[in-house]
C-alpha positions in Angstrom: 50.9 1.1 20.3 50.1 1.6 16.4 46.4 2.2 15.6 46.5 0.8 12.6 44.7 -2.2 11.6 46.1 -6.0 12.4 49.2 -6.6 11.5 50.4 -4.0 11.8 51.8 -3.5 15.2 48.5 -4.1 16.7 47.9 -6.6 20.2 44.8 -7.8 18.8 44.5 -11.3 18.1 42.1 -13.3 16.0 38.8 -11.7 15.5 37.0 -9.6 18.1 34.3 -11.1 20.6 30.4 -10.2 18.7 29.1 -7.0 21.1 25.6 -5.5 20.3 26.7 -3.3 17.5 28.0 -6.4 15.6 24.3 -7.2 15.4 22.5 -6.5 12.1 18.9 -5.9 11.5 16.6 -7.2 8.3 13.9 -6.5 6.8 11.3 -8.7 4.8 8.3 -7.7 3.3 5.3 -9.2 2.0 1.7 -8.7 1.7 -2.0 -10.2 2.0 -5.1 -9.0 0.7 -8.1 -10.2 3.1 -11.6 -8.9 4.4 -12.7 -8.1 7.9 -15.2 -5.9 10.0 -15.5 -4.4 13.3 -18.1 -5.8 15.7 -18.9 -6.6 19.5 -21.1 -9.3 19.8 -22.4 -8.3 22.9 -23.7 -5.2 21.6 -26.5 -4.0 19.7 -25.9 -3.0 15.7 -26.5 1.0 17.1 -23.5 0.6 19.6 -21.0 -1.2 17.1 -22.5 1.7 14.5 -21.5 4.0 16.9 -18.0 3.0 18.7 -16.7 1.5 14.9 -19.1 3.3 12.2 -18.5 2.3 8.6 -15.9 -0.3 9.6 -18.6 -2.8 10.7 -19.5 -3.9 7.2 -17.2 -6.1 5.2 -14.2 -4.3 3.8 -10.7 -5.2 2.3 -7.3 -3.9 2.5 -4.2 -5.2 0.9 -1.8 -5.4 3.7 2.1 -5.2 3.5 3.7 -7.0 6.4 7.5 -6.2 7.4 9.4 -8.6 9.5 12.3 -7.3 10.9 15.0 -9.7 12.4 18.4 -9.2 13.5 21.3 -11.3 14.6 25.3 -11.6 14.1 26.0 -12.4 10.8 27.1 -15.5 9.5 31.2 -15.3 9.2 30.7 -17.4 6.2 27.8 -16.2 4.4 27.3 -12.7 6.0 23.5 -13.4 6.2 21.6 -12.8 9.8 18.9 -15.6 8.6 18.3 -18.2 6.2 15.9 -16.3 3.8 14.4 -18.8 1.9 13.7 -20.4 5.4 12.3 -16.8 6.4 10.4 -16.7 3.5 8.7 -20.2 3.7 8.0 -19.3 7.3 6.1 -16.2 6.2 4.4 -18.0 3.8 3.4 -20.9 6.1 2.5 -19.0 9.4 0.8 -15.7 7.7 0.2 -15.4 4.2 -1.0 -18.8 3.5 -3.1 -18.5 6.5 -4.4 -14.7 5.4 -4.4 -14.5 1.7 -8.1 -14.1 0.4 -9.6 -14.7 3.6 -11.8 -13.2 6.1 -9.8 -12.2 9.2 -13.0 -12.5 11.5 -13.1 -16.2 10.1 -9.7 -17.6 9.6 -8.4 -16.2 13.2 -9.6 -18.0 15.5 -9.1 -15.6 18.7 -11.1 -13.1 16.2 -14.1 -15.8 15.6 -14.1 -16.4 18.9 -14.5 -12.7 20.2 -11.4 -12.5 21.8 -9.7 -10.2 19.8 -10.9 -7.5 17.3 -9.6 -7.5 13.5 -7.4 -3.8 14.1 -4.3 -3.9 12.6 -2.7 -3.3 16.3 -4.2 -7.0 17.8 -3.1 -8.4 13.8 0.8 -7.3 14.8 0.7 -9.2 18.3 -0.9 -12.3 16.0 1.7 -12.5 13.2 4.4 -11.7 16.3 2.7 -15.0 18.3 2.9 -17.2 15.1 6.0 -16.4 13.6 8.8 -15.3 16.8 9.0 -18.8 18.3 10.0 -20.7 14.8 12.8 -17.9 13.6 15.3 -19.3 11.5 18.6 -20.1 12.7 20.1 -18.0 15.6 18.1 -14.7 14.4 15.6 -12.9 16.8 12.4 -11.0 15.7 12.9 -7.5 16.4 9.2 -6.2 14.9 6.1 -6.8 13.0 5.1 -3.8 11.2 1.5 -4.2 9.1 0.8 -1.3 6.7 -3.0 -1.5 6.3 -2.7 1.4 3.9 -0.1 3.9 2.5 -0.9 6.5 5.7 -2.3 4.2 8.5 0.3 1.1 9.7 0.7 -0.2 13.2 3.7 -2.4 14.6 4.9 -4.7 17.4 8.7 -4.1 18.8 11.0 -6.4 20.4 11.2 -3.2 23.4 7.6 -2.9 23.2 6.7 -6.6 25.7 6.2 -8.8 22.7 7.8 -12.1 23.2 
């Protein structure tokens, strides 16, 4: 039997069944510049000055969100997702919500004490917003929030999110 490609002599006919390597992974990036602090409300200011020092007063970052997705792509148009769709999504679900703001305000689970602002619990929040309205047949693979150039936490696929 030849090895060469179709037509050739090969027994292969049409195009082969999708298996996991066929699937692709992409990136999209984006960012949000908003405010937040650390605090316990149950606590007194010496116990949140202690567990979260300076990070109880007011401070900003500019964060760069990645969304990773991955999927077969398209025969047609070779894309995994719809980007324009990814993009509006983004901007709906996360940077609309974000931009400007104060994260211990415009989250709720934050307001409400639920949660704390760390870049860790802001992953699992974009992940919950944005994983069950994915464009088209793509999956969310991870949420990856760079608070700065040397600290960035991130949510996987592999790591429980769903």
């Amino acid at each position: 039997m030849s090895t060469h490609p179709a037509g050739s002599g090969s027994t292969r006919r049409g195009p082969a069944p999708p298996h996991p390597s066929d699937r692709s992974f992409l990136t999209r990036a984006t960012g949000f510049s908003a405010a937040h602090h650390y605090r316990v409300p149950q606590w007194d200011a010496a116990r949140n000055q202690e567990v979260f020092g300076d990070q109880v007063r007011v401070h900003g970052h500019d964060y760069r969100l990645e969304v990773t997705v991955s999927g077969i792509p398209d025969p047609v148009t070779g894309f995994v997702v719809d980007l324009p769709a990814l993009d509006a999504l983004l901007d709906r679900e996360v940077v609309s919500a974000l931009h400007n703001g104060h994260l211990n305000e415009v989250i709720p689970e934050i307001r409400s004490g639920g949660m704390q602002p760390s870049t860790e619990a802001l992953c699992r929040w974009v992940w919950s917003r944005i994983a069950p309205v994915i464009p088209g047949n793509a999956r969310l693979e991870c949420v990856r929030i760079r608070e700065s150039r040397d600290l960035w936490a991130e949510v996987r696929r592999e790591g429980g999110a769903e």
